[in-house]
C-alpha positions as a Markdown table, in Angstrom:
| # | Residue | x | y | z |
|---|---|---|---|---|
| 1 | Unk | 21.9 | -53.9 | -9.4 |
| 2 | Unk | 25.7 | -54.7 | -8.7 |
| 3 | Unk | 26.7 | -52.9 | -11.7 |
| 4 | Unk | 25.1 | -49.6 | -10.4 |
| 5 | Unk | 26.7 | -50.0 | -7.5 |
| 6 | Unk | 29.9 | -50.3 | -8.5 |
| 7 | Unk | 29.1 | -47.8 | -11.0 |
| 8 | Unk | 31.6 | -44.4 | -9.6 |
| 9 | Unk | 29.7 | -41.0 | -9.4 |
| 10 | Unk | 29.7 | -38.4 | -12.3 |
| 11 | Unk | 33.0 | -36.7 | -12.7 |
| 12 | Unk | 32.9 | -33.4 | -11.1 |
| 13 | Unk | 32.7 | -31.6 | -14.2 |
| 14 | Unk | 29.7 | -33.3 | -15.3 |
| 15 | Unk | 28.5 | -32.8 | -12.0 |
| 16 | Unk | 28.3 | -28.9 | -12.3 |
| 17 | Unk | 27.0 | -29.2 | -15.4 |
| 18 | Unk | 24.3 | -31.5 | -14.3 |
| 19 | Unk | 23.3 | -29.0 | -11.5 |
| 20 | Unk | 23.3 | -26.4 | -14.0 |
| 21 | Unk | 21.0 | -27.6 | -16.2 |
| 22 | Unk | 18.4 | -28.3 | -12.8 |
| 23 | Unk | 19.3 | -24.8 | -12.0 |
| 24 | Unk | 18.7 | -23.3 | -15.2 |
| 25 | Unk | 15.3 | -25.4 | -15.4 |
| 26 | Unk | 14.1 | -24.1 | -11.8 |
| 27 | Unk | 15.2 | -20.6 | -12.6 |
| 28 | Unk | 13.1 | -20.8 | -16.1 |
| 29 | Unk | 9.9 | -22.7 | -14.2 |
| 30 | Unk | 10.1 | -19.8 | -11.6 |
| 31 | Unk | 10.6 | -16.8 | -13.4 |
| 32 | Unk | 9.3 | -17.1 | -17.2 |
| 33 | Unk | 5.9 | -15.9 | -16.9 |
| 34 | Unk | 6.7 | -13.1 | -15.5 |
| 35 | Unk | 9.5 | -12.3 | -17.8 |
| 36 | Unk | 7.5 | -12.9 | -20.8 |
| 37 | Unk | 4.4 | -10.4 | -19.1 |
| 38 | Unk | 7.3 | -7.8 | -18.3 |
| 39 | Unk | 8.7 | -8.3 | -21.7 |
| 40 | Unk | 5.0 | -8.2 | -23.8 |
| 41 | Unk | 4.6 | -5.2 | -22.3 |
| 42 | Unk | 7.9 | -3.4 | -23.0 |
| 43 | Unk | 7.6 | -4.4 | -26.7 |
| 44 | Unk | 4.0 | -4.5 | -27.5 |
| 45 | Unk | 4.3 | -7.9 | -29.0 |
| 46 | Unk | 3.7 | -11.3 | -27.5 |
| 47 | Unk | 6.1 | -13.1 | -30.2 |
| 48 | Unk | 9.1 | -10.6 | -29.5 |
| 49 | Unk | 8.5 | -10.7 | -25.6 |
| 50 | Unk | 9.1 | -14.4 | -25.8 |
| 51 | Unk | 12.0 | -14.0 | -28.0 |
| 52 | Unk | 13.6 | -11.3 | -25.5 |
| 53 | Unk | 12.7 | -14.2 | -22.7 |
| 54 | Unk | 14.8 | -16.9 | -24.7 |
| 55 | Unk | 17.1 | -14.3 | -25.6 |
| 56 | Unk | 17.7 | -13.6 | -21.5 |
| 57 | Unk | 17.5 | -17.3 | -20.4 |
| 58 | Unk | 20.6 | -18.1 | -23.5 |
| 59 | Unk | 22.2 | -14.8 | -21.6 |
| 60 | Unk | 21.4 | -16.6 | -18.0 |
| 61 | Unk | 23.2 | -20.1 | -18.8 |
| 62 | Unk | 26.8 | -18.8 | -20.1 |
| 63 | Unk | 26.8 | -17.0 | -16.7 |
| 64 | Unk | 28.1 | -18.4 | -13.9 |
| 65 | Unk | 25.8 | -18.6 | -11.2 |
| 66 | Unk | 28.1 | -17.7 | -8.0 |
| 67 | Unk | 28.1 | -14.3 | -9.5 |
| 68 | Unk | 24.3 | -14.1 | -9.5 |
| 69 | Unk | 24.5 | -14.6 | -5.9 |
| 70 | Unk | 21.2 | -12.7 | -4.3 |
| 71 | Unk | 20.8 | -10.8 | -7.8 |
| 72 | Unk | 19.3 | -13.4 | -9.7 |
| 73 | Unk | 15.7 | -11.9 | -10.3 |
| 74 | Unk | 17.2 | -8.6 | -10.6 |
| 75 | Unk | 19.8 | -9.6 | -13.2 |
| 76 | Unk | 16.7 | -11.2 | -15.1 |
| 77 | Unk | 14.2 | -8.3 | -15.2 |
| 78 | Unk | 17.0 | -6.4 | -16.0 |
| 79 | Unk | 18.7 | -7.9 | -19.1 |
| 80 | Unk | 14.9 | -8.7 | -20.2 |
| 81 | Unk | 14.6 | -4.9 | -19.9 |
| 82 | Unk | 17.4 | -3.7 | -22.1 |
| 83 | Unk | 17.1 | -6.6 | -24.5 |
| 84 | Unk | 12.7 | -5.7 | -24.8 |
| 85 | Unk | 14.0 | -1.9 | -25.2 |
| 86 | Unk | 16.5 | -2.7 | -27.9 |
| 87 | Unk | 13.6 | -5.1 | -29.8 |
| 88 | Unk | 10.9 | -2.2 | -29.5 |
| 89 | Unk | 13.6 | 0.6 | -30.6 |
| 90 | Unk | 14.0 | -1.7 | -34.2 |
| 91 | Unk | 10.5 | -2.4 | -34.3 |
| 92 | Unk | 9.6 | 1.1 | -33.5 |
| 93 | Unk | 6.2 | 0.3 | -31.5 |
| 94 | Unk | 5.3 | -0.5 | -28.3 |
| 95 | Unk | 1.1 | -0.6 | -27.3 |
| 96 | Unk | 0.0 | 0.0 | -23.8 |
| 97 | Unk | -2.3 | -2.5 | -22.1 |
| 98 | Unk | -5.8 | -2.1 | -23.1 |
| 99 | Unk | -8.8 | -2.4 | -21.4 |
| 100 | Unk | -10.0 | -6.1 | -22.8 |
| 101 | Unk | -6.3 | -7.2 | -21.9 |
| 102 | Unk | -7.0 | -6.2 | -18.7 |
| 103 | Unk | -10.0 | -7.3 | -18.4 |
| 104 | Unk | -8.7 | -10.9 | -19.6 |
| 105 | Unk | -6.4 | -10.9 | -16.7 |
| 106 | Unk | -9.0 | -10.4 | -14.1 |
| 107 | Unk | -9.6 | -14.0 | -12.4 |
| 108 | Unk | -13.5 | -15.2 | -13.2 |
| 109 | Unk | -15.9 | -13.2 | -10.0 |
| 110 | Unk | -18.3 | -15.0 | -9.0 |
| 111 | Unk | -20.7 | -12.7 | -9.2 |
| 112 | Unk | -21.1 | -11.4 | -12.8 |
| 113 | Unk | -22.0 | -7.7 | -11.3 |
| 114 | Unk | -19.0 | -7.6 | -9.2 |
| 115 | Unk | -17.1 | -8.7 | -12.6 |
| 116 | Unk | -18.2 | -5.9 | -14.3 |
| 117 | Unk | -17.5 | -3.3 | -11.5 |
| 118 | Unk | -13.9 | -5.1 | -10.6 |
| 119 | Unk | -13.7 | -5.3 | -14.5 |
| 120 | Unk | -14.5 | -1.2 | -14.3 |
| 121 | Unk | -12.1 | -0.6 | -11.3 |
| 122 | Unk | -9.1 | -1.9 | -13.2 |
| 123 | Unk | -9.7 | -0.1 | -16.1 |
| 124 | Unk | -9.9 | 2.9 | -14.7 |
| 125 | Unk | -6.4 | 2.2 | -13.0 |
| 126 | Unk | -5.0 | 1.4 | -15.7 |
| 127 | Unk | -6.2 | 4.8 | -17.5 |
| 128 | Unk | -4.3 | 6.5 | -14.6 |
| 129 | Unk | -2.0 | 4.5 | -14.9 |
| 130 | Unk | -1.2 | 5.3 | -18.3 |
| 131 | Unk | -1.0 | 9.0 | -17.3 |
| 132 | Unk | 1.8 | 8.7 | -15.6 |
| 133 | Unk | 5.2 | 8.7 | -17.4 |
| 134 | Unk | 7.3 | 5.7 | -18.7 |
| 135 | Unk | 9.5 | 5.5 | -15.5 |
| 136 | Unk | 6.8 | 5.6 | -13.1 |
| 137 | Unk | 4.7 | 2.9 | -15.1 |
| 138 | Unk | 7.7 | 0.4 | -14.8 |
| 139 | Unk | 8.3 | 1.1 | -11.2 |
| 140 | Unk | 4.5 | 0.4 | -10.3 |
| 141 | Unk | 4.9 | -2.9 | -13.0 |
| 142 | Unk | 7.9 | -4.2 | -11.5 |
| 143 | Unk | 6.4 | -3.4 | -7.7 |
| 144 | Unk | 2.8 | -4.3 | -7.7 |
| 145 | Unk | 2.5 | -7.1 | -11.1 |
| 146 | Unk | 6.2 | -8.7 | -10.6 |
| 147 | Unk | 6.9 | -8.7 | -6.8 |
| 148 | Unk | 10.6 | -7.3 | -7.2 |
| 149 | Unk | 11.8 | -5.6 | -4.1 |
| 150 | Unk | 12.7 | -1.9 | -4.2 |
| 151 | Unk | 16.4 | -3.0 | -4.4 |
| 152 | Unk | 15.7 | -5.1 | -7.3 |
| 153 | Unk | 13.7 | -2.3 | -9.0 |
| 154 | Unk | 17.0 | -0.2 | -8.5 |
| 155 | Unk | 19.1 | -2.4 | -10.2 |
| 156 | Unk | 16.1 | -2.9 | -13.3 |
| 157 | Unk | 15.8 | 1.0 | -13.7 |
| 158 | Unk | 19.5 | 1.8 | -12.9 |
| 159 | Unk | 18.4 | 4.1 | -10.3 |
| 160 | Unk | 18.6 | 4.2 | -6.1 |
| 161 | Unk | 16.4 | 1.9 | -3.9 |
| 162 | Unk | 15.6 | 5.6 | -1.9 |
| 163 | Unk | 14.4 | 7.1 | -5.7 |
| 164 | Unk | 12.6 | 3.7 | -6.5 |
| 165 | Unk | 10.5 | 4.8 | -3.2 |
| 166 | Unk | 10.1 | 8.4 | -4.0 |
| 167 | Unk | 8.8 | 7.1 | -7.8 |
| 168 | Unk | 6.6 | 4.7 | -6.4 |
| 169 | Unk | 5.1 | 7.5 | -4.1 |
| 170 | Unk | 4.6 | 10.2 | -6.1 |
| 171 | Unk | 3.1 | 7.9 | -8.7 |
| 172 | Unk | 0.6 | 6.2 | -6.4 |
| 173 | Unk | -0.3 | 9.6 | -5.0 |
| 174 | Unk | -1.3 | 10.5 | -8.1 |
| 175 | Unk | -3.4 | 7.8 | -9.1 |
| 176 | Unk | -5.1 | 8.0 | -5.3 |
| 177 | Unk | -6.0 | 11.2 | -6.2 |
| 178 | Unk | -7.5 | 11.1 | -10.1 |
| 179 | Unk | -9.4 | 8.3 | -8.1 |
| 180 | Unk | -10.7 | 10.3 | -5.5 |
| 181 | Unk | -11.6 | 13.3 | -7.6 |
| 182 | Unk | -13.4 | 10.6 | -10.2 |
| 183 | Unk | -15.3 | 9.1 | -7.3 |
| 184 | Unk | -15.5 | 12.0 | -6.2 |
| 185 | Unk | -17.1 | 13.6 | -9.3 |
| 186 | Unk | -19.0 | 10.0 | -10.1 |
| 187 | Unk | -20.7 | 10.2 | -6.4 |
| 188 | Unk | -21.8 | 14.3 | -7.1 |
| 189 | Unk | -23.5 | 13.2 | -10.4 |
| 190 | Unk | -25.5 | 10.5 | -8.6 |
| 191 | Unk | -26.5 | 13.0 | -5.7 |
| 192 | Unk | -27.1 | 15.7 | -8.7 |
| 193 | Unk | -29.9 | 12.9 | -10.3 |
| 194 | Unk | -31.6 | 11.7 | -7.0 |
| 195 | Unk | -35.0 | 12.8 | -6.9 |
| 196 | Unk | -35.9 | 15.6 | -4.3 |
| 197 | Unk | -39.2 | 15.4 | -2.3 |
């Protein structure tokens, strides 16, 4: 006990480098998942959207933090981005989500019947969804599956918070309405098939 307490603290270099290290590891614990979702999807491949994940993390610890300053998630998404659209340029592929991969995301219902219509919901979403074009799809990603803020989404799509907004509108407009028509359509063929009396 009396030699750790003569024992002096780290040097200050060590120091910085120790607190980088719990940095890096809180920055990784926080924000992997959701890289390597972001990153899946923008390659079509679950091995290369890890490797684009390591590949930002490497990136993330020769940078000195101060600089990331507020911009850390943004900085993330967005070297994840070009590094996952470099990978899927060589590998020339890239697979939209399907239906069973979103149905495996779905949390289990309760109910097995509200399971298959939640299961339904989605997939028809993520039909309209797939409509749309590449731009919009991100924007709606990065909002609604990763939680970045429009500024964030900016600095991911190299583009203005105000045109993130318009993007985000115009696509969500659109989906509201293929739903509406569908339901809309769905709830005339039930009406057409009711029995008259």
């Amino acid at each position: 006990m009396a030699d750790l307490e003569r024992a002096s603290p780290l040097p200050v270099a060590d120091q910085d480098q120790a607190s980088q290290i719990v940095w890096l590891r809180e920055t990784l614990a926080r924000h992997e998942q959701a890289l390597v979702r972001y990153s899946v999807r923008i390659t079509g491949d679950a091995e290369l959207g890890r490797d684009v994940v390591q590949d930002t993390f490497l990136k993330l610890a020769l940078v000195d933090r101060t600089e990331l300053d507020g911009h850390l998630v943004e900085w993330l998404y967005t070297v994840a981005r070009r590094r996952a659209i470099d990978v899927r340029r060589k590998e020339q592929r890239m697979e939209t989500l399907t239906v069973e991969a979103a149905a495996a995301c779905i949390c289990q219902e309760p109910d097995p019947a509200l399971a298959v219509e939640r299961r339904d919901e989605v997939a028809r979403v993520h039909e309209m969804l797939a409509e749309l074009g590449e731009r919009e799809q991100e924007a709606v990603r990065l909002k609604f599956e990763h939680g970045l803020s429009y500024r964030e989404i900016a600095g991911v799509l190299g583009i203005t918070p105000n045109h993130v907004g318009v993007i985000l509108h115009s696509a969500l407009s659109a989906v509201r309405q293929r739903l509406n028509s569908s339901q809309g359509t769905a709830g005339q063929a039930s009406r057409d098939n009711q029995p008259t009396s």
